[in-house]
C-alpha positions in Angstrom: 61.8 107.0 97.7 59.0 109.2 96.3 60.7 113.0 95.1 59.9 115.5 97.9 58.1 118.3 96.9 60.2 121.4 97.4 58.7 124.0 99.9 59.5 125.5 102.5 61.3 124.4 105.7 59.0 124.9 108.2 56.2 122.8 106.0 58.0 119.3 106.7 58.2 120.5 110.3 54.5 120.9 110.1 54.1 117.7 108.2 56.5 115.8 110.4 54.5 117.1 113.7 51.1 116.0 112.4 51.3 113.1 110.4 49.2 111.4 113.0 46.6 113.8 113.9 46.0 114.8 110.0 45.9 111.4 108.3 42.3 110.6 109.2 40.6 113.4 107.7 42.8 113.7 104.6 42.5 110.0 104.0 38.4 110.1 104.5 38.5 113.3 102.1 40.5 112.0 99.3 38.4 113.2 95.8 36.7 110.6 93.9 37.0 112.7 90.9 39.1 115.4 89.5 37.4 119.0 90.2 37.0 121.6 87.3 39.6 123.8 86.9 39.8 126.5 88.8 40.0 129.9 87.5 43.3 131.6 87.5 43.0 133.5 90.3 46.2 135.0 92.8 46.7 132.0 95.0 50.0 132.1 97.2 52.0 128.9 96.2 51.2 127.4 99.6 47.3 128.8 100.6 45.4 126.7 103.5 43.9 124.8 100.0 46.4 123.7 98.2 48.7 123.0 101.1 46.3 120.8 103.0 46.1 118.9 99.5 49.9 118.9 99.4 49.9 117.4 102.6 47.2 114.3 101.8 49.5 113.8 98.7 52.6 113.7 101.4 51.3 111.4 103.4 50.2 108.6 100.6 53.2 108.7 99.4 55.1 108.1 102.7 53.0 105.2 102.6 53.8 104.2 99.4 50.9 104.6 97.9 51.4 106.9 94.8 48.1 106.1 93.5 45.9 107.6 96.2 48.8 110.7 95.9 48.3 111.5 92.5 44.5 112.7 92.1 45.9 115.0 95.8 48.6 116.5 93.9 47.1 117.1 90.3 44.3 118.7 92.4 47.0 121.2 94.4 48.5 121.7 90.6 45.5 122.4 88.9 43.9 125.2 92.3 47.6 126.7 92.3 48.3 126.7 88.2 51.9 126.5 89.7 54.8 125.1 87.3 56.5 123.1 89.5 53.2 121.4 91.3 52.2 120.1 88.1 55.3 118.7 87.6 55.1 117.1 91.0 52.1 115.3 90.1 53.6 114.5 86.5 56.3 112.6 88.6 54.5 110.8 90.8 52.4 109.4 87.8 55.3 108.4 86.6 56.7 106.7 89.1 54.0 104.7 89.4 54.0 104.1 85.7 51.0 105.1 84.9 52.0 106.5 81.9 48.0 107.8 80.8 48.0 109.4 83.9 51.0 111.7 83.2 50.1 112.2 80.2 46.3 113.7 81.2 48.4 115.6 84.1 50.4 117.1 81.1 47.1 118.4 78.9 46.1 119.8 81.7 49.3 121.4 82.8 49.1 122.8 79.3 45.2 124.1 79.4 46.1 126.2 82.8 49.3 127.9 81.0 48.8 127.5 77.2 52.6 129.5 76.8 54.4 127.2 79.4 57.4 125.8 77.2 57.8 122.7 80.5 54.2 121.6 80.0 54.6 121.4 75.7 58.3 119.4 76.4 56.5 117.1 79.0 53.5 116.6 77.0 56.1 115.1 74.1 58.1 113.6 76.3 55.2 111.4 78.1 53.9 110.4 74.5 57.1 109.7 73.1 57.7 107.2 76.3 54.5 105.9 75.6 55.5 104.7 71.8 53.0 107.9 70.3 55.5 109.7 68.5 53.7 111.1 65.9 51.4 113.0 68.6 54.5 114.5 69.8 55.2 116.5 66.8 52.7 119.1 68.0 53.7 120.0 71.5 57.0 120.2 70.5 56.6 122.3 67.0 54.5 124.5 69.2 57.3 124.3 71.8 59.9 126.0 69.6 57.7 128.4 67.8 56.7 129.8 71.7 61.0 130.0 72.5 61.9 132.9 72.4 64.8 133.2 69.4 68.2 133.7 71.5 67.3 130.0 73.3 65.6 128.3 70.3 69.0 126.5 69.3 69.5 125.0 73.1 65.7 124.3 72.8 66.8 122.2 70.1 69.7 120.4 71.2 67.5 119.4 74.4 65.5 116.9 72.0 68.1 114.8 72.0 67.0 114.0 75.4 63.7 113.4 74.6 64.9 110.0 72.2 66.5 108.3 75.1 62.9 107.6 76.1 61.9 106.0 72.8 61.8 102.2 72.4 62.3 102.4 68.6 64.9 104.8 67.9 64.8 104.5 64.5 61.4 105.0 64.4 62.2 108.1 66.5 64.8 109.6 64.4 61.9 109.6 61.5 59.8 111.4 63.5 62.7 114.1 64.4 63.1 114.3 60.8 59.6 115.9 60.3 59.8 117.9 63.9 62.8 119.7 62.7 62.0 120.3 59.4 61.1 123.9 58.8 64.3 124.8 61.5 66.6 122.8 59.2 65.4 125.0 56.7 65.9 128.2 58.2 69.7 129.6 58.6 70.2 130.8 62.2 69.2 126.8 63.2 70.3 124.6 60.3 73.5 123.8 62.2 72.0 123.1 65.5 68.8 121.0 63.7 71.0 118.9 61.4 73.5 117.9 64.4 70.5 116.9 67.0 69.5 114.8 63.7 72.8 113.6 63.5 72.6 112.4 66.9 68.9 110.5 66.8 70.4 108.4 63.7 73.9 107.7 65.5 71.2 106.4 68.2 69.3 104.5 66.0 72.5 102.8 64.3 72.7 104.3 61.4 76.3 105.7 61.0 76.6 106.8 57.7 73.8 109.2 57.9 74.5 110.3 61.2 78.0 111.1 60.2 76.5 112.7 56.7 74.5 114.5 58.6 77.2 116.0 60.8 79.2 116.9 58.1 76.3 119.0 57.1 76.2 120.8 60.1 79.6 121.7 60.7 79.8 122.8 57.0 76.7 125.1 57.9 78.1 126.0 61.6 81.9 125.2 61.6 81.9 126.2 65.1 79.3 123.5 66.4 80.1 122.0 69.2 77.5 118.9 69.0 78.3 118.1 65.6 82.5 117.6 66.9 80.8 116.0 70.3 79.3 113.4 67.9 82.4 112.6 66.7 83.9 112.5 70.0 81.5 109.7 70.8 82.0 107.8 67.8 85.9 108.0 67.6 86.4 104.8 69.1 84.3 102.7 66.8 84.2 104.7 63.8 87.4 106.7 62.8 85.5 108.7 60.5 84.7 110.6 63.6 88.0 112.1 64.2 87.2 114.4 61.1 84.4 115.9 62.8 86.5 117.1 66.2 89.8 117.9 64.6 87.3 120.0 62.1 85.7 121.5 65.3 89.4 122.5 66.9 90.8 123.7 64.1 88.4 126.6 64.3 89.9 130.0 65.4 87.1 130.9 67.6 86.7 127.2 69.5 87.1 127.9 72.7 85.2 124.9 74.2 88.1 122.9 76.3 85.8 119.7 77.0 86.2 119.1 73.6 89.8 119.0 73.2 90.4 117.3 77.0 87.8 114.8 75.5 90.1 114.2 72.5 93.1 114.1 74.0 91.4 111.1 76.1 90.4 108.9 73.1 93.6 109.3 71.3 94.9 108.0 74.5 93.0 105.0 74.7 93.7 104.4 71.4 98.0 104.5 72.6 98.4 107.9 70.1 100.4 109.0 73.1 102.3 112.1 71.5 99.3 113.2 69.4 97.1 113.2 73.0 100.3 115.3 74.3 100.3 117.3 71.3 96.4 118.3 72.3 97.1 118.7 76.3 100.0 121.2 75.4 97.2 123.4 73.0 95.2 123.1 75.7 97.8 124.8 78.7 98.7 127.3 76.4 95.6 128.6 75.4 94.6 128.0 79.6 97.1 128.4 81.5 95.5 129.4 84.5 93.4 125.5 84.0 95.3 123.2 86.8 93.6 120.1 85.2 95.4 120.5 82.5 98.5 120.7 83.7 97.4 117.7 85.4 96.7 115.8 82.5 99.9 117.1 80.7 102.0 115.8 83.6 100.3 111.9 83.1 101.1 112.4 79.5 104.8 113.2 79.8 105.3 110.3 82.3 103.6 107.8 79.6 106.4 108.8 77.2 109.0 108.9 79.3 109.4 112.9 79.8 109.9 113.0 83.4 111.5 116.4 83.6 109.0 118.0 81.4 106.3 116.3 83.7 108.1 117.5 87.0 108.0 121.3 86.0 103.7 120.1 84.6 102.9 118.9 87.6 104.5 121.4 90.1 102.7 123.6 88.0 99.6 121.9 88.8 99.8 122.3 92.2 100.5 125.8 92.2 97.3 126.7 90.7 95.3 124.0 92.7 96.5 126.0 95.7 94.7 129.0 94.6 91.9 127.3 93.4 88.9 128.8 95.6 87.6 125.8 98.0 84.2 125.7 96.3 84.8 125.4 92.9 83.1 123.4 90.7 85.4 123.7 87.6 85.4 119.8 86.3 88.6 118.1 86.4 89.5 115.3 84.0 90.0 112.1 85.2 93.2 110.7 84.5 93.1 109.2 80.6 96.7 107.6 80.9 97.3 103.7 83.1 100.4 105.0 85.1 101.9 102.1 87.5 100.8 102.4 90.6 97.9 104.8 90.3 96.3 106.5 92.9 93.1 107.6 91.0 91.0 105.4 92.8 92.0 107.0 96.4 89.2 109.1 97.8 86.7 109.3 95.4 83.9 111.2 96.9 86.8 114.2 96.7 88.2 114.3 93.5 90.6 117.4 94.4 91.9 115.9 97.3 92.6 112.2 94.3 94.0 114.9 92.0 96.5 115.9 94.6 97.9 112.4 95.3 97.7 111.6 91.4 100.2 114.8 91.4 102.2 113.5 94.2 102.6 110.1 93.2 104.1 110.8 89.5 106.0 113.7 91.4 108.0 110.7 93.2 107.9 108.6 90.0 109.5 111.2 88.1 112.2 112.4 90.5 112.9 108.7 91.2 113.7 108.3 87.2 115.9 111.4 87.6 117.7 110.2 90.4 116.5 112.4 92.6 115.9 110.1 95.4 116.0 113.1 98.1 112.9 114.8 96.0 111.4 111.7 95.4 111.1 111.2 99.2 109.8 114.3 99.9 106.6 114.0 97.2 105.8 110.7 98.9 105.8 112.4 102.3 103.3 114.9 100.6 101.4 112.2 99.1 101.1 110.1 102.8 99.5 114.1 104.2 96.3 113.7 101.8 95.3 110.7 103.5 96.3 108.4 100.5 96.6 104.5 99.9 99.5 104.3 102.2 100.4 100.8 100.2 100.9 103.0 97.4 103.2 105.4 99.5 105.2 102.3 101.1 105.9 100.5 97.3 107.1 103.6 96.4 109.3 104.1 99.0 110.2 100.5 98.9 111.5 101.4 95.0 113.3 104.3 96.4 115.5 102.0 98.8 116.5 99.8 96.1 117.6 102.2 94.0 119.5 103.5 96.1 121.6 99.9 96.6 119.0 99.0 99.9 117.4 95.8 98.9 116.9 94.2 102.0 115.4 97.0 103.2 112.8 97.5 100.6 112.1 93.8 101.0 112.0 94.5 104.4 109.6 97.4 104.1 107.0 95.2 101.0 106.6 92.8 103.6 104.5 94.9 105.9 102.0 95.2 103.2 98.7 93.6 104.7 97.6 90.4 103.1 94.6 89.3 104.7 92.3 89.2 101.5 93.6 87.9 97.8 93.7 91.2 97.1 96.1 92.1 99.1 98.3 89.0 98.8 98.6 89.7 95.5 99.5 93.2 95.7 102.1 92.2 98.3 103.5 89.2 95.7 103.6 91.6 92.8 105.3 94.5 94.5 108.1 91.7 95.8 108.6 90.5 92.7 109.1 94.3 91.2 111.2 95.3 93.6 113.2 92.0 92.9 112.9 92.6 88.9 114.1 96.0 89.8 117.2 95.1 90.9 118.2 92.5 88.4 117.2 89.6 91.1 115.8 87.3 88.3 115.8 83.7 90.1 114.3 85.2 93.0 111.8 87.1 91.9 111.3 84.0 89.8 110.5 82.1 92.8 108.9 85.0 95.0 106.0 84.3 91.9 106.3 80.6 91.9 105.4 80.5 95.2 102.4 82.8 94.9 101.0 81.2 92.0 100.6 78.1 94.3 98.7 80.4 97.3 97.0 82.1 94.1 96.3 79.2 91.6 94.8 80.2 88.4 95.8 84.0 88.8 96.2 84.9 85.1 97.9 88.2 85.8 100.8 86.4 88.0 101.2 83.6 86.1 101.9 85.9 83.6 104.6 88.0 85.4 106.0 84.5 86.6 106.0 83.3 82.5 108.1 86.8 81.6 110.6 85.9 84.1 110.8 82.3 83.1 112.1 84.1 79.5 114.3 86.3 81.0 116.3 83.0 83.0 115.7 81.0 79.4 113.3 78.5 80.5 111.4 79.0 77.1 109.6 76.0 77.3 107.9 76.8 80.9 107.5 79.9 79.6 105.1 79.2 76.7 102.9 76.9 79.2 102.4 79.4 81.5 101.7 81.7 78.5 99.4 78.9 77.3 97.4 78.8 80.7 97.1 82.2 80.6 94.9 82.5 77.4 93.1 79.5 78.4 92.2 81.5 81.5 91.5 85.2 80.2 91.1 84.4 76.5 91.5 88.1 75.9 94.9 88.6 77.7 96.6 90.6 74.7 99.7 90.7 76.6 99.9 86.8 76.6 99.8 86.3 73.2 101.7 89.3 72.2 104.8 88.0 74.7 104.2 84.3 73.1 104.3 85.7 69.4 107.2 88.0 70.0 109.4 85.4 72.3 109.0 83.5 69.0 109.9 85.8 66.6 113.1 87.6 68.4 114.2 83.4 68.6 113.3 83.1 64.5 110.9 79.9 65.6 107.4 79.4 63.9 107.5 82.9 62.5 103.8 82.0 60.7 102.5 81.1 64.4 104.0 84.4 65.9 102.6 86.2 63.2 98.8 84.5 64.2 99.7 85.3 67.6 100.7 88.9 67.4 97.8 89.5 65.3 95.3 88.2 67.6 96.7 90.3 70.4 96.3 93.5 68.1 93.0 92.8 67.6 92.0 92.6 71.3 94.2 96.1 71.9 93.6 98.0 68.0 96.2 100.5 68.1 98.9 99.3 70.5 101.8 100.7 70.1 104.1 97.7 71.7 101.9 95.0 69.9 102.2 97.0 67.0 106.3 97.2 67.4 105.9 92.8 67.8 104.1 92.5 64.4 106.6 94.7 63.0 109.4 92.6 64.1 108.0 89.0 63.2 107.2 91.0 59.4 111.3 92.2 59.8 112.4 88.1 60.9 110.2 86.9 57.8 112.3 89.2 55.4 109.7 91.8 54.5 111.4 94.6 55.0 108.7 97.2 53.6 105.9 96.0 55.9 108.0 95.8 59.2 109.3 99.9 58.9 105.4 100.7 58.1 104.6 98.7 60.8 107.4 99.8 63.7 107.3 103.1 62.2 104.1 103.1 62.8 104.5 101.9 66.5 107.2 104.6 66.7 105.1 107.3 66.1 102.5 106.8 68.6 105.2 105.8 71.5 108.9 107.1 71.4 110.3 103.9 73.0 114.0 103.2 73.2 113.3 99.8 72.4 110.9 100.2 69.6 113.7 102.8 68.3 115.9 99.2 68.3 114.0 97.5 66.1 113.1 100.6 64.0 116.3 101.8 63.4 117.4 97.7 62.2 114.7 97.7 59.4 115.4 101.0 58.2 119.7 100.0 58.1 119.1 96.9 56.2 116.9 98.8 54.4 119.6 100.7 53.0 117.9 103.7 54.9 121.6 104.2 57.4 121.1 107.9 57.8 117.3 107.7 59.1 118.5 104.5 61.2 121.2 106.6 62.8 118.8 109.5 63.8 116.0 106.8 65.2 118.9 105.3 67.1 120.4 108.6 67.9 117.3 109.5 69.4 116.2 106.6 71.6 119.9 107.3 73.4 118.9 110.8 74.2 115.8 108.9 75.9 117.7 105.9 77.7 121.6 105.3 77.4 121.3 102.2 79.0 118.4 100.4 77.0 120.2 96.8 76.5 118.1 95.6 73.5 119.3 99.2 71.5 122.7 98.5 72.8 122.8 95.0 72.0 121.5 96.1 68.3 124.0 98.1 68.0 127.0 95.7 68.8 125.4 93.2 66.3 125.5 95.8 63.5 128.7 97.3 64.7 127.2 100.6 64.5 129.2 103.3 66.3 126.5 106.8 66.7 128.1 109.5 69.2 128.0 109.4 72.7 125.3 110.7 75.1 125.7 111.1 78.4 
């Protein structure tokens, strides 16, 4: 669809009515060559001329034919002198690639307003598309000689842009180098000038300078926002980056919260779980009033098991949602955090009406893990009023019934899930074999998979499920076939081999093959905190004491688990580290009482730590 010119309303009324009467004369009168420009005189945007030209341009394009529109609208542009007619006809040209086109359109735009900083930035931007870089560097020097002072640095920082149209980055970035050179030069836009440099080179590959470059500008402008941006977007592949943003944070002044949300997501992907919480707490006290935040400091207190904590975030959310005027357009994170049963992808098209049955849903989760059953039902019944996945609403009130001793109800209740599609059978199969898991039903959950594995052949995910509860009833060896299938299905299943590996090392079998397997798993999650607690333990069944508390420590830092506590606090006591194993131990308690592999370790060690309730 060719971009509609923007006038008024009453013109497409006119245009709509007379389509057919017009179209004759403006197609007979269509100009074989441009005009000479016409002398800037007072012309209303929309006089009998340039309208009427408007209008021929109109109709070609309705007919797709942006090439007889073009010479229409560059002559309306070049009668009216008007901004945004000149871009019209930049766009069409464009559109219809005719890239030389745009580019006269451009020099013209430029002739007829000499001190228009949109016609100099279009000008570089159509030769800079058209792989003419070096004829670029004018229209842009001139570009920010003509900004005024107070917007010269955003000038700047819009370049950026201007490389996404390049074909040869790297050949841009050299060209951006001798651009910027005299504003790298000068103080009040070294900063700005050495980060948007910073940026071309990250584009073009090159890493190192980018990253020297950044350093550069946050040295010269600590407060720099696209210098800790950078970093933001190179976290994930290059750690190196994380200097730049903690740099940027650290700041007194920093005020910018995209920033920190934005960290507080990688650190998340990358399972840092308490230092992303760490972040999301800054960020609700320095903005309280931020219901997003609260949001996202919810999710993160459920991912490390804080479910009070995340009852009191979340209810705090709401509050302030609830005042939040109707139309505002404040941006609200998307959830950074996997949380069983998620409703993010409910209602997409109204994200505060998602963020609402996120809230609700981890409302019931938590006040399920406190026991508060009567709470929990009453969050769900909020969650079913926003028009939410009702599955969602009925598993969870399926969990709710056998926690509370009703497990032929909640059976009862999973199998009115809908399973006309795959999809939905195996939503239905899972959330059986849950609820069964749930309740300690091994051998029948067991089968509940069996049996959908053979409606569902090759399902990697349910073979999977089906292969941990072949473990838990100790049939090891169908176990590690259905493991096998697994990774011969979805080759980068990291749960697969991390399970294999560490069913392998907590037996003390083929501790060098566990060791392969754990490792491989790591590899395809970097980072993982439960993969990382595996590797740990097959380094702690080979005897090397020194590498498996690195290790789990490691794992425990990033993810309080009671069960990585275990296995922490038994490397550290036959370490001869007793006092430190005692706290860890002390401390996954607090968290979960009941956790069988900590209890189990501790009968085997005949370790005695106080009571909790």
């Amino acid at each position: 669809m060719p971009l509609r010119l923007q006038v008024r309303p009453w013109t497409f009324l006119l245009l709509a009515g007379s389509l057919t009467l017009l179209w004759p004369t403006a197609h007979a009168q269509t100009p074989s060559t441009p005009p000479v420009l016409a002398p800037a005189h007072s012309y209303s945007a929309l006089d009998e001329y340039v309208f009427y030209r408007l209008l021929a341009s109109e109709i070609e394009l309705r007919r797709g034919e942006a090439g007889l529109a073009y010479p229409w609208a560059l002559e309306a542009a070049r009668h009216s002198r008007d901004e945004s007619l000149f871009r019209h006809a930049v766009e069409i040209a464009i559109n219809n690639r005719a890239g030389e086109q745009a580019l006269h359109t451009a020099r013209l735009w430029r002739q007829a307003l000499p001190h228009s900083v949109h016609a100099l930035e279009t000008q570089a931007v159509v030769l800079v598309a058209l792989g003419r870089s070096a004829e670029a560097t004018e229209p842009l020097q001139t570009m920010l000689d003509i900004t005024p002072a107070p917007q010269r640095s955003a000038a700047i920082t819009g370049l950026t842009g201007i490389l996404l149209r390049s074909q040869d980055q790297k050949a841009a970035a050299q060209w951006l180098e001798e651009v910027l050179k005299p504003w790298r030069e000068a103080k009040p836009t070294r900063g700005v000038s050495l980060a948007v440099l910073a940026r071309s080179w990250a584009m073009a590959g090159d890493v190192d300078r980018a990253l020297r470059l950044a350093d550069e500008a946050q040295q010269a402008e600590p407060e720099l926002e696209p210098a800790a941006q950078l970093g933001l977007d190179l976290m994930d592949a290059e750690p190196r980056g994380e200097k730049l943003v903690t740099h940027y944070l650290d700041q007194p002044n920093t005020q910018t919260i995209s920033i920190r949300i934005g960290y507080a997501r990688r650190l998340t992907r990358q399972h840092r779980y308490l230092e992303a919480l760490a972040q999301t707490e800054t960020l609700t006290h320095t903005h309280p009033d931020m219901a997003p935040g609260w949001l996202l400091l919810g999710a993160l207190q459920m991912e490390v098991n804080q479910p009070a904590k995340a009852l009191a975030s979340l209810q705090r959310f709401l509050a302030l949602d609830e005042k939040k005027p109707p139309s505002s357009s404040t941006e609200a994170p998307h959830m950074p955090v996997d949380i069983e049963d998620d409703a993010s992808e409910v209602d997409d098209e109204h994200p505060d009406r998602r963020e609402r049955a996120q809230a609700y849903l981890m409302l019931a989760q938590a006040a399920e893990q406190t026991q508060d059953y009567a709470g929990a039902q009453t969050w769900l019944e909020k969650l079913s009023e926003t028009d939410s996945d009702n599955n969602n609403v009925l598993i969870r009130r399926a969990s709710l019934l056998q926690r509370q001793g009703q497990l032929q109800n909640a059976l009862a209740l999973i199998h009115t899930l809908p399973q006309s599609t795959p999809s939905e059978l195996r939503l239905r199969i899972g959330s059986e074999a849950q609820i069964l898991r749930d309740a300690q039903a091994w051998a029948q959950a067991y089968d509940v998979l069996s049996q959908g594995n053979q409606q569902l052949p090759d399902d990697a995910d349910l073979l999977y499920e089906q292969a941990m509860l072949a473990e838990r009833l100790q049939h090891l060896d169908e176990m590690e076939q259905l493991l096998r299938r697994v990774i011969t299905l979805k080759p980068d299943h990291h749960h697969a081999y991390n399970a294999l590996g560490y069913s392998l090392a907590e037996r003390n079998e083929r501790l060098e093959e566990a060791r392969d397997l754990i490792a491989k798993a790591l590899s395809l999650s970097p980072g993982d905190p439960y993969i990382t607690d595996s590797l740990g333990w097959v380094e702690f069944r080979m005897g090397h004491y020194p590498q498996a508390v690195d290790l789990l420590q490691k794992a425990y830092n990033r993810r309080p688990d009671t069960e990585i506590a275990a296995h922490l606090g038994e490397a550290l006591w036959v370490s001869g580290q007793q006092d430190h194993a005692r706290q860890i131990w002390n401390d996954g308690l607090q968290r979960d009482n009941h956790n069988t592999v900590l209890q189990e370790t501790l009968k085997r060690l005949q370790v005695k730590l106080q009571a909790h309730p």
